[in-house]
Every structure is written in C-alpha cells, then in structure tokens.
DOMIVO-287317 format. One record per residue (C-alpha): residue in three letters; residue number from 1; x negated, y negated, z negated. Coordinates in steps of 0.02 Angstrom, whole numbers, plus 32768, in hexadecimal, padded with zeros to 4 digits. Layout:
# DOMIVO-287317
REC	zavo	vexdren	c1	c2	c3
REC	ALA	NUM	X	Y	Z
...
***
This chain:
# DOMIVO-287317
REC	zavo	vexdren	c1	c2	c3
REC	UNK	1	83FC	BEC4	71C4
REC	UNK	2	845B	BEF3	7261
REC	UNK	3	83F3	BED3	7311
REC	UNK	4	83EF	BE84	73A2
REC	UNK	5	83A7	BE7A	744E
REC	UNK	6	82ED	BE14	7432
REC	UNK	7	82DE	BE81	7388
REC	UNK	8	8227	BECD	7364
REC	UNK	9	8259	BF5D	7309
REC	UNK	10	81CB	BFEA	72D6
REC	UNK	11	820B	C09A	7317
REC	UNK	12	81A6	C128	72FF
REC	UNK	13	8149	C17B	73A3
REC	UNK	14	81AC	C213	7379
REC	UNK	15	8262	C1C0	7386
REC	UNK	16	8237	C16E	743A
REC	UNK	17	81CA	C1D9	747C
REC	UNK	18	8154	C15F	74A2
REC	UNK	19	80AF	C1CC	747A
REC	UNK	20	8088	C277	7443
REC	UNK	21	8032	C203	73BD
REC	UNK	22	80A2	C1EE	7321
REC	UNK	23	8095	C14D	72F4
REC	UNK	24	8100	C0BF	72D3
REC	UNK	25	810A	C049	7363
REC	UNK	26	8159	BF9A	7379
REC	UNK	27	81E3	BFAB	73FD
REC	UNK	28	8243	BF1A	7449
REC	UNK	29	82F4	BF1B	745C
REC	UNK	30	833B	BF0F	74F1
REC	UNK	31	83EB	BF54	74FD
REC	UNK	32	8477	BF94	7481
REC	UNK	33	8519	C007	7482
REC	UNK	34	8566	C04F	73EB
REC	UNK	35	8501	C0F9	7403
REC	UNK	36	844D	C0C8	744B
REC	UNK	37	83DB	C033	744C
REC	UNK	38	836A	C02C	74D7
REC	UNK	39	82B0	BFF0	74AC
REC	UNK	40	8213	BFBE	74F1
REC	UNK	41	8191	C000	74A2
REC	UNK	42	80F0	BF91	7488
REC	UNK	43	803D	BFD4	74A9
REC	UNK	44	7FA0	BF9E	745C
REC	UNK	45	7F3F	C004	74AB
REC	UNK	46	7F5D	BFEB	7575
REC	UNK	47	7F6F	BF34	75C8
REC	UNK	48	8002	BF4A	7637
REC	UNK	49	806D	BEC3	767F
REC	UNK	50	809C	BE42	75DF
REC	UNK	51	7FF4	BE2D	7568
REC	UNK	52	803A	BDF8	74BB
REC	UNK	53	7FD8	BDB1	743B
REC	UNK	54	7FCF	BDFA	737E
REC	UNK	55	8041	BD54	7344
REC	UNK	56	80BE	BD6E	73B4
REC	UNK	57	811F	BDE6	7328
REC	UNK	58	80EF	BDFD	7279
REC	UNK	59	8105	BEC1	72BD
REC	UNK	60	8059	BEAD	7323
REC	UNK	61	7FBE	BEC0	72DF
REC	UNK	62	7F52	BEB7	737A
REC	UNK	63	7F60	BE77	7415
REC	UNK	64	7FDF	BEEC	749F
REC	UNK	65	804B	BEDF	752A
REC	UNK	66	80F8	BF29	7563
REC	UNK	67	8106	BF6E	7618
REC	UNK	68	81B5	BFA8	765B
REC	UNK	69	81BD	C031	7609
REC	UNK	70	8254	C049	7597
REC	UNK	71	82A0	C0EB	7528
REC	UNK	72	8347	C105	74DF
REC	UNK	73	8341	C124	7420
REC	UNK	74	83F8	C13E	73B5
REC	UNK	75	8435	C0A2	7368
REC	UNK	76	843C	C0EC	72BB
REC	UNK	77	8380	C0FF	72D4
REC	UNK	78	834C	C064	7313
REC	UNK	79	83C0	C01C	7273
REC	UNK	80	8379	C063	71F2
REC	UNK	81	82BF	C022	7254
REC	UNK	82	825A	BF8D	7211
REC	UNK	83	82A2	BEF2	7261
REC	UNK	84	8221	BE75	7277
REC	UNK	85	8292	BDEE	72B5
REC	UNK	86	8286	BDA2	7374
REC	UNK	87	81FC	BDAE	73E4
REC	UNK	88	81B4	BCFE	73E6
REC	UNK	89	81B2	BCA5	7489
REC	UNK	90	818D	BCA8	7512
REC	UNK	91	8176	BD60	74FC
REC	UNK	92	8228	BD84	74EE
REC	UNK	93	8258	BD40	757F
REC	UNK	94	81DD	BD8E	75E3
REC	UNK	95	8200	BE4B	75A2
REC	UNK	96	82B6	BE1C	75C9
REC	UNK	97	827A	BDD7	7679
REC	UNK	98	822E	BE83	7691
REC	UNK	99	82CF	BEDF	7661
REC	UNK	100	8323	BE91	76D4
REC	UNK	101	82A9	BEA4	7764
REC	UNK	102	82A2	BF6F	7735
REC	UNK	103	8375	BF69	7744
REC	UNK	104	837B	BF1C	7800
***
C-alpha cells in the first residue's frame, strides 16, 4: 500500500528516534520525497498542543496528542510500516495546520 501525507503509519521508537523506549508508535505523515518521509509522532503519554481521541485512528489505543515535533525516517521504512489509513478529521487538518505554523 504506498502512502501518503494524512497516513497513520506505526514506526518503531527506534527508526524515529522518538524515545529511548522501543516501542511501536503511531506517526502521522506529514511530508514525502523519494528518500525520507517526515512524521509526527503521536504521544499518549504527554498532552501537548492537539489532544486526539483513541477513535481518531484505528492505530490509537488511548487517548494522545501531537505537538510540533516532527523526525525524518527513510521512506523504505516508513513503507514497509503499518498503514492505518487517514487521520480522521478534524485531526488531520489540525496536525497539518501545525506543520505549517512550525515552517513560517
């Protein structure tokens, strides 16, 4: 399945360097080239800027949020990840929203 910006895909903590933790995380993403895919990574454990509920992805299990923080993984990892489809709205327009905000 290729990907696409607005993908959940599940990338392992030790691909995006996310945590010292190695565990799989849903990332968002938010930008592609044919080498890297840049990601933002979701946390379920701090309540940053954009709260997302469990529902908003069948990749969440709990309640999270994204901030603006974003990591480059290689595009032959973040294909071979497990795509969860979009991002359901209005969430994806919002993590998009703060991409942009973090580029200006």
């Amino acid at each position: 399945m290729a990907i696409a910006v607005g993908d959940v895909l599940m990338l392992q903590d030790a691909d995006t360097g996310a945590s010292a933790k190695r565990v799989m995380r849903p990332c968002v993403v938010l930008a592609l080239s044919p080498a890297i895919v840049v990601v933002a990574p979701r946390s379920a454990f701090y309540n940053n800027l954009l709260p997302t509920t469990e529902t908003a992805s069948p990749g969440f299990n709990k309640p999270g949020s994204f901030s603006r923080w974003r990591v480059r993984v290689a595009r032959q990892i973040a294909e071979g990840a497990i795509n969860h489809g979009q991002l359901a709205e209005p969430y994806l327009a919002e993590v998009l929203a703060l991409q942009r905000r973090r580029s200006q």
